[in-house]
N, C-alpha and C positions, 0 to 999 in steps of 0.2 A: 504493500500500500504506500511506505513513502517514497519507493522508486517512481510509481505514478501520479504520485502528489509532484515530485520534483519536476518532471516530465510535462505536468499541467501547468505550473509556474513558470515557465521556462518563458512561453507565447505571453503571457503577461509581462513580467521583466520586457520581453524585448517591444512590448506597447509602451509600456511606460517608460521606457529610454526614449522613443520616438517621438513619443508625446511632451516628453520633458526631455530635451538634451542638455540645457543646463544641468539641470539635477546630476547627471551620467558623467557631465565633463569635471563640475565638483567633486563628486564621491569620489572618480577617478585621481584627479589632484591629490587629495586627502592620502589617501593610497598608496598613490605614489612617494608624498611626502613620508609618509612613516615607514615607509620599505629603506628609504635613504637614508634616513635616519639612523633605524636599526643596521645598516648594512655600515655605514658610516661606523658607528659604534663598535660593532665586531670589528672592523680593521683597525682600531684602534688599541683596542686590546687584545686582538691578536696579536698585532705590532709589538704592545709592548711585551707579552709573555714570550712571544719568539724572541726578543732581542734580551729579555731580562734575565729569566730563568738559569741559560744557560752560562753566566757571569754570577750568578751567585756562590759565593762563595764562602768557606768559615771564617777566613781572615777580614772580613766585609762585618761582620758583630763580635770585634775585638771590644777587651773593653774598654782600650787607649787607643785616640785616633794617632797615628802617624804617616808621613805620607808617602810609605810606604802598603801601608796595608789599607790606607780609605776607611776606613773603618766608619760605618755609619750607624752603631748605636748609641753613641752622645748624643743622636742627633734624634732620633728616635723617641732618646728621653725625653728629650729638650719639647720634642713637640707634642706630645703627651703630654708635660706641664705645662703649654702654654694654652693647651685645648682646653685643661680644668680650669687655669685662674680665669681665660675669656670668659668664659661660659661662667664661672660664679660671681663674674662683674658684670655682664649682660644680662642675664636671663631674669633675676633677681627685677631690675628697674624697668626689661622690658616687658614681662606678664605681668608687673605691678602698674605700668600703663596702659597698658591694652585694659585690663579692668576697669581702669578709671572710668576709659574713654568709653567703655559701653556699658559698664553696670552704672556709671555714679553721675557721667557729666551729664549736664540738660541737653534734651536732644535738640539741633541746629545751633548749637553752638559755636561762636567765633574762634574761640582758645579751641576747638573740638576739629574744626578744617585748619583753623595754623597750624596746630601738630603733626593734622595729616599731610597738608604738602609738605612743610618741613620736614619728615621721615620720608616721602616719594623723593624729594630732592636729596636729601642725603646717600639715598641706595643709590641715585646715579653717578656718584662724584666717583672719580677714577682713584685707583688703592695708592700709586705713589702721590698723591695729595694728601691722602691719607699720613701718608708715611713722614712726608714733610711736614703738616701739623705735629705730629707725635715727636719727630726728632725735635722743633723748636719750642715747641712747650713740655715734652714729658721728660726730653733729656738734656736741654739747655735749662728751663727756666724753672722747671721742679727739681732738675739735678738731680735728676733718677739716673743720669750716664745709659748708655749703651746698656740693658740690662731685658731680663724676660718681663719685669714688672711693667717697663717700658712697652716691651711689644704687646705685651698683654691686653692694657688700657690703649692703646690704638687698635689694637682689633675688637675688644670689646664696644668701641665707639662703632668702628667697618660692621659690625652684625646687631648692632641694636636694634636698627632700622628695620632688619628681614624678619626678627625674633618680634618687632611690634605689628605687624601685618601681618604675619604667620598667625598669632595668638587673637590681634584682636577679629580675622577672618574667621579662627576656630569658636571663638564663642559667640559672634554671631550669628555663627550655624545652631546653635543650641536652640532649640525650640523654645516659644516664650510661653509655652504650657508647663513647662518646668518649675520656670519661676514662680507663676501664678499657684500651679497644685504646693510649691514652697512656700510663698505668703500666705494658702488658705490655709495651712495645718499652722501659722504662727510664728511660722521661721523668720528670722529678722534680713536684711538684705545681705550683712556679711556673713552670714550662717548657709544663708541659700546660694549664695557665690565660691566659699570654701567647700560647700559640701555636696551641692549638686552643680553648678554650673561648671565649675573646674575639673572636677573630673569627668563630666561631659565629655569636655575639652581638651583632656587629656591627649590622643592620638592628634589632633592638628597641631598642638601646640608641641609635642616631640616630634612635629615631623620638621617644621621652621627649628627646631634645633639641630636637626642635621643635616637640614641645608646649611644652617651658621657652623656646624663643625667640618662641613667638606670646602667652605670657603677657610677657615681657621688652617686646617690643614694644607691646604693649596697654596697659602700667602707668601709670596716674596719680597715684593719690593720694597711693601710698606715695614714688610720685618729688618731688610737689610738696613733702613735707615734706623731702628730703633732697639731690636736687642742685639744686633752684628751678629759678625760671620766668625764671634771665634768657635773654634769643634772642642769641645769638652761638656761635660755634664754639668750644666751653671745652676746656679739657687735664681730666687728671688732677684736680685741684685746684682746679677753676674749678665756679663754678656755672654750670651750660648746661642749655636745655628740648630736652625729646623732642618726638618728633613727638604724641604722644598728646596731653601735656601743653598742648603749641601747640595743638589742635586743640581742646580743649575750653576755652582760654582765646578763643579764636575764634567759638564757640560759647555759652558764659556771658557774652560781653559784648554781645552781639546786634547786633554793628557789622559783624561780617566772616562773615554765614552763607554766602554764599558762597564765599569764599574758606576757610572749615570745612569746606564740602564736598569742596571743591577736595582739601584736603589728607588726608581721608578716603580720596579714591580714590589719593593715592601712599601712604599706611600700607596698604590693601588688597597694591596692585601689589608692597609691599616686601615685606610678611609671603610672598605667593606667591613672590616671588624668593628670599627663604631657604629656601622649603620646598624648591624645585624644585633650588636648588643642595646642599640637604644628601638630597636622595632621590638625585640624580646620585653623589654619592656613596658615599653607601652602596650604591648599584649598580656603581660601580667597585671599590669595596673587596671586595662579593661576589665580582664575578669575579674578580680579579686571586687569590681563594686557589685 
């Protein structure tokens, strides 16, 4: 039966192409655009697996860089602290504004569209502008020097803007039956924001967090001007390279393109490890409401 169902759809489909060719020349676009896409994609990571893989090596996660050996686990470290202190200086002031802007401010508010162009305008500024604010106010005139604290607060500023849009689009999706079945049982506005609208909210709002951690992880330029390019495992206060940073100084000096590849496919395999650990949980936090 659904052979001859398919069979009898078929002379339809081709009336309604004919009748609508617009329609057929769109869907077709559409199509094609996402065939490219993902074809684009696969050669990309193909690319890098084929060129990376085979350059890895043990002397590659020493645990002293020398340059000899390339060694890109200071670097490793380095960007795994710089991803927690962003994100515990972002995340914080940008879900604490996206609430404002939708559970608290009056709706048509003037402070309520400033904030929002102001955040559309901020996501478009290019990263070494970025980088340049951060080195003349975070490492000249706060005299934080060259340091992770340094990069940290300029990309914490570079992801504020995606983490307020991310969050405040995610609670706006929350149904306003929510709130209301929350006020008729009593509940006070911040009761019914901590305790049903946020965890509503929960999966949009960890997804703009990793978008902000795949940009945190990708960052160069802005980092080279603010916590440097030395390679060792730096504190707070220290100037230490990421792995991006590493990889492109590997890369621009055209001595270690292998060993750039190399470290290409652990930024790859890293960026999938935060994704996959922060989608695990926002799967657990779904269920556990």
């Amino acid at each position: 039966m659904s052979h001859s169902n398919a069979k009898a759809s078929r002379p339809g489909f081709l009336r309604n192409a004919l009748r609508h060719p617009g329609s057929l020349l769109l869907s077709a676009v559409t199509h094609l655009g996402a065939l490219i896409t993902v074809l684009v994609l696969g050669f990309l990571l193909a690319y890098i697996l084929i060129n990376g893989i085979p350059n890895l090596k043990p002397e590659l996660f020493s645990p002293v860089y020398t340059s000899e050996n390339q060694s890109m686990l200071p670097a490793i470290i380095n960007t795994c602290t710089m991803t927690l202190v962003s994100l515990l200086l972002a995340v914080p002031f940008g879900v604490g504004s996206s609430i404002y802007l939708v559970e608290y401010a009056p709706k048509g508010s003037k402070l309520v569209g400033l904030v929002r162009v102001t955040t559309e305008t901020l996501s478009g500024i290019p990263s070494i502008v970025y980088g340049l604010f951060g080195m003349l106010f975070f490492n000249n005139a706060l005299h934080l020097g060259y340091s992770i604290l340094s990069g940290a607060l300029t990309l914490a500023i570079m992801i504020l803007p995606l983490i307020m849009r991310t969050t405040e689009e995610a609670l706006l999706c929350v149904p306003d039956m929510y709130r209301e079945g929350s006020f008729g049982l009593g509940a006070g506005r911040l009761r019914t924001v901590m305790c049903i609208v946020l965890p509503t909210a929960v999966p949009g709002i960890l997804s703009g967090v990793i978008l902000a951690i795949g940009r945190i992880v990708g960052e160069t330029a802005a980092l080279m001007y603010t916590s440097g390019t030395v390679v060792k495992v730096a504190g707070l206060m220290d100037s230490g390279i990421t792995l991006s940073v590493h990889m492109y100084r590997q890369a621009s000096e055209s001595l270690y393109t292998e060993q750039a590849y190399a470290t290409s496919v652990v930024l790859l395999l890293l960026v999938l490890l935060i994704n996959f650990c922060s989608n695990k949980l926002a799967r657990m936090i779904t269920k556990g409401r």
